[in-house]
Structures are given as C-alpha cells and as structure tokens.
N, C-alpha and C positions, 0 to 999 in steps of 0.2 A: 170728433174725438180721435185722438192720435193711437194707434197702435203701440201697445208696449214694445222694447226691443227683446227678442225671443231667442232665448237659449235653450239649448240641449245638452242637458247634462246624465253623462252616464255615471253610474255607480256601482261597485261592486257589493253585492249581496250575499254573504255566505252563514252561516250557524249564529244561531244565540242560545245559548245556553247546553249546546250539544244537537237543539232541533232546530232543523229548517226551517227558515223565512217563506212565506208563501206571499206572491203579489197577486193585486189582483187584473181584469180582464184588461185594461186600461194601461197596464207595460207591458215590452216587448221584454224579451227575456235572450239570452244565450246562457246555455251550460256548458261546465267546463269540470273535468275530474282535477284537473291540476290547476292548486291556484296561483303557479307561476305564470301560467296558460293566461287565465283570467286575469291577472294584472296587466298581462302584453296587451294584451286586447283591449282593457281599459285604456291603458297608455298611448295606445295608437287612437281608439276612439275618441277621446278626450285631444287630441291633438289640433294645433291652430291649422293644421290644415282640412282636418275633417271638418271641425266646427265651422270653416270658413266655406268651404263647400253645403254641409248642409243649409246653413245663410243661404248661400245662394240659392237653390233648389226650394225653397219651400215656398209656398204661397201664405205668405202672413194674414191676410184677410179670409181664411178659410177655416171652417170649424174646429178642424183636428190639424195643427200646423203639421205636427210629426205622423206621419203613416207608415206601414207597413210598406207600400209601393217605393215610398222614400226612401225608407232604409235597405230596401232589396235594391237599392241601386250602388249601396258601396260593397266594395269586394274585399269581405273582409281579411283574406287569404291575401291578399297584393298587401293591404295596408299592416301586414302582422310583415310579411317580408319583409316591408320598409322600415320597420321598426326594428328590424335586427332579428325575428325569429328565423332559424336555418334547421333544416332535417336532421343535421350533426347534435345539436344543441337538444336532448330530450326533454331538458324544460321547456323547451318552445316549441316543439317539432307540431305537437297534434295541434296549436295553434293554425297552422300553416292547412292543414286537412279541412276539407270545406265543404265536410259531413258534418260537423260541427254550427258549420253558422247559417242562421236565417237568411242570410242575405247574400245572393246571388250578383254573378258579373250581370 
C-alpha cells in the first residue's frame, strides 16, 4: 500500500461568535494578541519554502508524521523576518519576539 502524499496545513483560528475556539490535544497551537501578527506568521508558515522543508524532514511511514520535535526545528523568528516583518513596522514587530513561538532555532 503506497503512502498518501502529506501535507501541513496551517490555519488561522481566532473567535466565533465573540468566544474562543478551543482545539484539542492533537494541534499545536501559537498565540498572537495581534492579528496582523498572526496572518505573518501564517503567511510565512504556509509558504513553498516551509512546506518544502517540512516535506523534507518528516518521516512519512511513522505514526505522527508532524511532531512537536519537527516543528521546534523551524525558527520562526528568522522566517517572520523573511517575510518582511521589522521592529519599525508594529504590526509585525512582536512577530519577530521569539517569546512568542513554540519553536526554537
């Protein structure tokens, strides 16, 4: 049997109806007070270069292809950079703060 091909898709999560979405133990999650913040982040996340990296890095024949180990391996501080967020820019700046993200250099 052939292994389906395996994507990771991120999405942004914010209010319905004025209350918060709650997921459960099975996503990872980042928070963001700003959601210009949280669009960069998607945007970078979501990007052919990340997708193309995590492709590479995962082990497709293993129970949980996306891991928490996995994901602490992108920095998501470097990839908000590259996406255009700057300290000047306060819509983007706390993106850049890497108090913020799960995932470490």
């Amino acid at each position: 049997m052939r292994n389906p091909i395996i994507t990771v898709n991120f999405i942004l999560v914010s209010q319905h109806g004025g209350k918060p979405i709650i997921v459960d133990d099975t996503c990872y999650q980042l928070d963001f007070d700003n959601p210009t913040e949280a669009a960069k982040a998607y945007e970078a996340l979501n990007s052919t270069e990340i997708q193309s990296l995590l492709k590479a890095l995962m082990f497709k024949d293993a129970k949980r292809v996306v891991t928490k180990n996995l994901l602490m391996r992108l920095d998501l501080t470097r990839i908000c950079r590259e996406k255009g967020a700057t300290e000047a820019n306060p819509a983007t700046k706390d993106c850049l703060n890497p108090q913020l993200s799960l995932f470490e250099k």
